[in-house]
matplotlib code that plots the C-alpha trace (Angstrom):
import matplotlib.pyplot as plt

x = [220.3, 223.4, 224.1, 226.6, 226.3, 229.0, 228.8, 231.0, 233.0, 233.2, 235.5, 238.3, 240.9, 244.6, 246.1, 242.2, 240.3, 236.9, 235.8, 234.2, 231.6, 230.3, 227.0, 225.9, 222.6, 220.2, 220.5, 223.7, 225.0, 228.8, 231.1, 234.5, 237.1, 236.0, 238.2, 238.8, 239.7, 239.6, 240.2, 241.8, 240.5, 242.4, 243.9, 243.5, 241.1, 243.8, 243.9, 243.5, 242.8, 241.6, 240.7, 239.9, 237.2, 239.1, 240.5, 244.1, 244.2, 246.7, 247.5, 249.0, 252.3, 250.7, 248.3, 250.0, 250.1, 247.6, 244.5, 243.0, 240.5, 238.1, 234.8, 231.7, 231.0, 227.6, 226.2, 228.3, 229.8, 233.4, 235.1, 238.0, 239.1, 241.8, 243.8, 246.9, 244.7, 246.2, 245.3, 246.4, 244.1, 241.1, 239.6, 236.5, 236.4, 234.8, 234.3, 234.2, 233.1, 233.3, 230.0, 228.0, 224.0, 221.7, 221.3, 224.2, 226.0, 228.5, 230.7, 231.3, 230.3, 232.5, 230.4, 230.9, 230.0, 228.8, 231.6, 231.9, 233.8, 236.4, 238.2, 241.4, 241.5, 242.0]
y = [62.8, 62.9, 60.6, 59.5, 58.3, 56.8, 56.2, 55.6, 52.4, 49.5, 47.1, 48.6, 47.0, 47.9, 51.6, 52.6, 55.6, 55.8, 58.4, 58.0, 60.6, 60.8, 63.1, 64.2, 65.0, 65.6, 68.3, 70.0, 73.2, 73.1, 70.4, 70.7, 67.8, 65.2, 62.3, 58.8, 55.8, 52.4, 48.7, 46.1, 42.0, 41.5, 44.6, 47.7, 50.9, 53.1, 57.2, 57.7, 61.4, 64.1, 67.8, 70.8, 73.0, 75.6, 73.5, 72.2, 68.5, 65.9, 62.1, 58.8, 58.4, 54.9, 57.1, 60.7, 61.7, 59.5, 60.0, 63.5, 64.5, 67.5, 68.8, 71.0, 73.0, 73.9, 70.5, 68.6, 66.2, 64.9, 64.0, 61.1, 61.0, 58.1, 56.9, 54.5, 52.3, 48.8, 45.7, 46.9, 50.1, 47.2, 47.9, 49.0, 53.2, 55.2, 58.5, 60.6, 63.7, 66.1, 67.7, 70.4, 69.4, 72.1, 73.3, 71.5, 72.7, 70.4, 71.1, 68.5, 64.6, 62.2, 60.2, 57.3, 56.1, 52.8, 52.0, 51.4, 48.4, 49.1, 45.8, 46.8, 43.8, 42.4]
z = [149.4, 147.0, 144.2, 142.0, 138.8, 136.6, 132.6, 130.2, 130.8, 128.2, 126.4, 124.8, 122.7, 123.8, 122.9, 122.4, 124.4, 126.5, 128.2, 131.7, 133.4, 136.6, 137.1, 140.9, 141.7, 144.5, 147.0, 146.3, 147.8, 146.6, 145.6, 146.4, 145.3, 142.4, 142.2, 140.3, 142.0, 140.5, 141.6, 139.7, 140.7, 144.2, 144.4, 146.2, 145.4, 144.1, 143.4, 139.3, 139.7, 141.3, 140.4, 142.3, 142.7, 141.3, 138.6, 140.4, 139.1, 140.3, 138.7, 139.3, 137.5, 136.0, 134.3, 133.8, 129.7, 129.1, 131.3, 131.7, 134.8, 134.0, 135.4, 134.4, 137.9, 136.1, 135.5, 138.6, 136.3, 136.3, 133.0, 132.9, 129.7, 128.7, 125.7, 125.0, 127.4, 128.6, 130.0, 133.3, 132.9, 133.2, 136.6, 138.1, 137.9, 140.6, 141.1, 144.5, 145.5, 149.0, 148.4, 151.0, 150.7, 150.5, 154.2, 155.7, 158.7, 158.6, 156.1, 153.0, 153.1, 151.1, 148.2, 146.4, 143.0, 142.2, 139.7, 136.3, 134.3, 132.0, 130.4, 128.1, 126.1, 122.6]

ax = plt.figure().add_subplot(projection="3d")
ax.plot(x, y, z, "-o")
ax.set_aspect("equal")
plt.show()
């Protein structure tokens, strides 16, 4: 069993910063990609950002210079740290992770946070 946890998310006022993090635990062998995807009311989950194993990291351009993606390999947590946020930033924020359980033989399952709010509002 694998889980996600998200923290971090709040109400911001516009051009402010919050930092999100998302903790996995259970049985855990190796986790490959982290990611964070969020979805605004009646839109579509979108790709925030993602980050490598290895460190390789990758952003949408409605976020690039202002978000940053990083990740502690030792405690399985990944980072999104974000400033100059705006009302169009407010979404729900999940984070997702290919992660190899302990004993698997089947290569990496995909995981999914529960999601945390973040309202960019005055």
């Amino acid at each position: 069993q694998v889980l996600l946890v998200e923290s971090g998310g709040g109400l911001v006022q516009p051009g402010g910063s919050l930092r999100l993090s998302c903790a996995a635990s259970g049985s855990i062998f190796s986790i490959y990609a982290m990611a964070w995807y969020r979805q605004a009311p009646g839109k579509q989950r979108e790709l925030v950002a993602y980050i490598r194993r290895g460190g390789t990291t990758n952003y949408a351009d409605s976020v690039k210079g202002r978000f940053t993606i990083s990740r502690d390999n030792a405690k399985n947590t990944v980072y999104l740290q974000m400033s100059s946020l705006a009302p169009e930033d407010t979404a729900v924020y999940y984070c997702n992770a290919d992660i190899v359980q302990s004993g698997s033989i089947t290569g990496p399952l995909n995981y999914w946070g529960q999601g945390t709010q973040v309202t960019v509002s005055s």
